[in-house]
C-alpha positions as CSV (number, residue, x, y, z in Angstrom):
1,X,-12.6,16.8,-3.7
2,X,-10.5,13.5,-3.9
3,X,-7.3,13.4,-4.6
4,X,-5.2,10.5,-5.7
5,X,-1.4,10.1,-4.9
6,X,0.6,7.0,-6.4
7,X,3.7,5.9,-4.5
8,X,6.3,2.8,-4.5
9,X,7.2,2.8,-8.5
10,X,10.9,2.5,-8.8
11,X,13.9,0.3,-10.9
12,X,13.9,-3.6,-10.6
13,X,15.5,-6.6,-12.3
14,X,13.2,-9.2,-13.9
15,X,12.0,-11.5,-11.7
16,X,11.9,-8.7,-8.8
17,X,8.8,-6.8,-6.9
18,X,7.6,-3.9,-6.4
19,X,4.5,-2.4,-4.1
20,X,2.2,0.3,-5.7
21,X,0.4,2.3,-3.1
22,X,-2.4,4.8,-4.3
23,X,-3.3,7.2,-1.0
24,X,-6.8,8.2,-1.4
25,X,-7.4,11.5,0.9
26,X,-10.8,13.6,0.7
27,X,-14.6,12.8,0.7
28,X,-14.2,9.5,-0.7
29,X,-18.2,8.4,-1.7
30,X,-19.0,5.1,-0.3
31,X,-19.5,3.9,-4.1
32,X,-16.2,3.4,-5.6
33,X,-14.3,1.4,-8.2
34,X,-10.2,2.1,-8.1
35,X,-8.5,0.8,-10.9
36,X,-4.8,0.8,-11.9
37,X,-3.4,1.4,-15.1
38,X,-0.2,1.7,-16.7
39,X,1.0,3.5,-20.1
40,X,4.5,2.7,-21.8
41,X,5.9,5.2,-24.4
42,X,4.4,4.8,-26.8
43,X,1.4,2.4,-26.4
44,X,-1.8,3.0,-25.5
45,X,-2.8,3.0,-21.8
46,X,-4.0,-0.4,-20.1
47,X,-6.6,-1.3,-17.8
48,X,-4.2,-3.9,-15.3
49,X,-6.7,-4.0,-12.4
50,X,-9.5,-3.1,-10.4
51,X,-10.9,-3.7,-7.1
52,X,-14.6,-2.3,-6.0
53,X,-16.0,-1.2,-2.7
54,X,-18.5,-3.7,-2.6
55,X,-15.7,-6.3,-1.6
56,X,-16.6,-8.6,-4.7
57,X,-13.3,-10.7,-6.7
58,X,-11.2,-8.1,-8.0
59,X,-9.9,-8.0,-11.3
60,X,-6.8,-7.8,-13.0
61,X,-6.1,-8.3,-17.0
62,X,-4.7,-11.2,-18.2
63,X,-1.2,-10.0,-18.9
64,X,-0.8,-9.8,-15.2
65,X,-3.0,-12.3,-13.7
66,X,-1.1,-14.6,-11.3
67,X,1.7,-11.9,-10.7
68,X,-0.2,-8.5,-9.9
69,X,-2.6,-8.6,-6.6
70,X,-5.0,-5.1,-5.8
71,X,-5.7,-4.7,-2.5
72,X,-7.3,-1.8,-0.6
73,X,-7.2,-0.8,2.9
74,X,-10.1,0.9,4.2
75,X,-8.5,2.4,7.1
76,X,-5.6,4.0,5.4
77,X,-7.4,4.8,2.2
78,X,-5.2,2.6,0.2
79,X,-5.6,1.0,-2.5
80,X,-2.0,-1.0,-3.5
81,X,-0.8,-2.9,-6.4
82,X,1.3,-6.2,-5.3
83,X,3.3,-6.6,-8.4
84,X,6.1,-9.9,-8.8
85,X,7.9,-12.0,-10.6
86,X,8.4,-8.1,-13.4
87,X,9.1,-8.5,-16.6
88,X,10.7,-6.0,-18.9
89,X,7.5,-5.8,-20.5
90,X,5.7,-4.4,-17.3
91,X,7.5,-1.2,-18.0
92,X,5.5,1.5,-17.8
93,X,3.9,4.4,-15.7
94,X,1.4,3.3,-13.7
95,X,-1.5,5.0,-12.6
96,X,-4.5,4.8,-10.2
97,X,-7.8,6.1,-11.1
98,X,-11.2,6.0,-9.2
99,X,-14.5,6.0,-10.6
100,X,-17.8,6.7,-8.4
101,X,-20.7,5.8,-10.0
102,X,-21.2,2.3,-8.7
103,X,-19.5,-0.7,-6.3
104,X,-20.8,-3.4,-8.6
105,X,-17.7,-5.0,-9.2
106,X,-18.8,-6.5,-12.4
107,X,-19.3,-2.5,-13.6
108,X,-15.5,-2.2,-12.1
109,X,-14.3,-4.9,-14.4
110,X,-15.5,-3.4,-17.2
111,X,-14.5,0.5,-16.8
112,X,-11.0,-1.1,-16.1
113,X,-11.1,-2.9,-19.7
114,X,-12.1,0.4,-21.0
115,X,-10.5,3.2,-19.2
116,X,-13.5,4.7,-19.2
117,X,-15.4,6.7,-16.4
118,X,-12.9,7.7,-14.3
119,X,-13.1,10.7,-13.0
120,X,-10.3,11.6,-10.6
121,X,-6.4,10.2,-11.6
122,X,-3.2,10.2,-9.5
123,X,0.1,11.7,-11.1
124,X,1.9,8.2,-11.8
125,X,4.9,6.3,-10.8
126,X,7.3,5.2,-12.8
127,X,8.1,1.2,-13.6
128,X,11.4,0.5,-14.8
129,X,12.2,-3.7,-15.1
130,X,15.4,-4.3,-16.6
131,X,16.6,-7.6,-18.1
């Protein structure tokens, strides 16, 4: 059974960074699309990025694009969110989610848009950006 853990959230001024790390531990399938999202109080929760085991051009929404980098390490089971230059509007909790049905990152792309088809979700970590 995987399990997903997030890590690194915390309480930054705008302009500032922060690190997401999503652990992956268990029989992780060779198939895999991680994705992260991220809910504010309030709103409806948003696909902000995704990143496939096939190794193809990860994705990330266009809200974020040019600040937020995914990245996953296949040796420590990570898959981490590089987030920089925050805004206040980036506040949110922000979870990771995998999906195992396929590595085509084009199918990645689009369960990230939609939220849909993931099967296993961390707990989240809080985002707090101040202004």
């Amino acid at each position: 059974q995987v399990q997903l853990v997030e890590s690194g959230g915390g309480s930054v001024q705008a302009g500032g960074s922060l690190r997401l790390s999503c652990q992956i531990s268990g029989h992780m399938v060779r198939d895999y699309c991680v994705g992260w999202f991220r809910q504010a109080p309030g709103k409806e929760r948003e696909g902000v990025a995704g990143i496939s085991s096939s190794g193809g051009p990860p994705y990330a929404t266009d809200s974020v694009l040019g600040r937020f980098t995914i990245s996953q390490d296949g040796a420590k089971s990570t898959v981490d969110l590089q987030m920089n230059n925050l805004k206040p509007v980036d506040t949110a909790m922000y979870y990771c989610a995998a999906a195992f049905r396929s590595n085509n990152y084009l199918d990645c792309r689009r369960w990230v848009r939609s939220g849909e088809g993931f099967g296993v979700w961390g707990q989240g970590t809080q985002v707090t950006v101040s202004s």
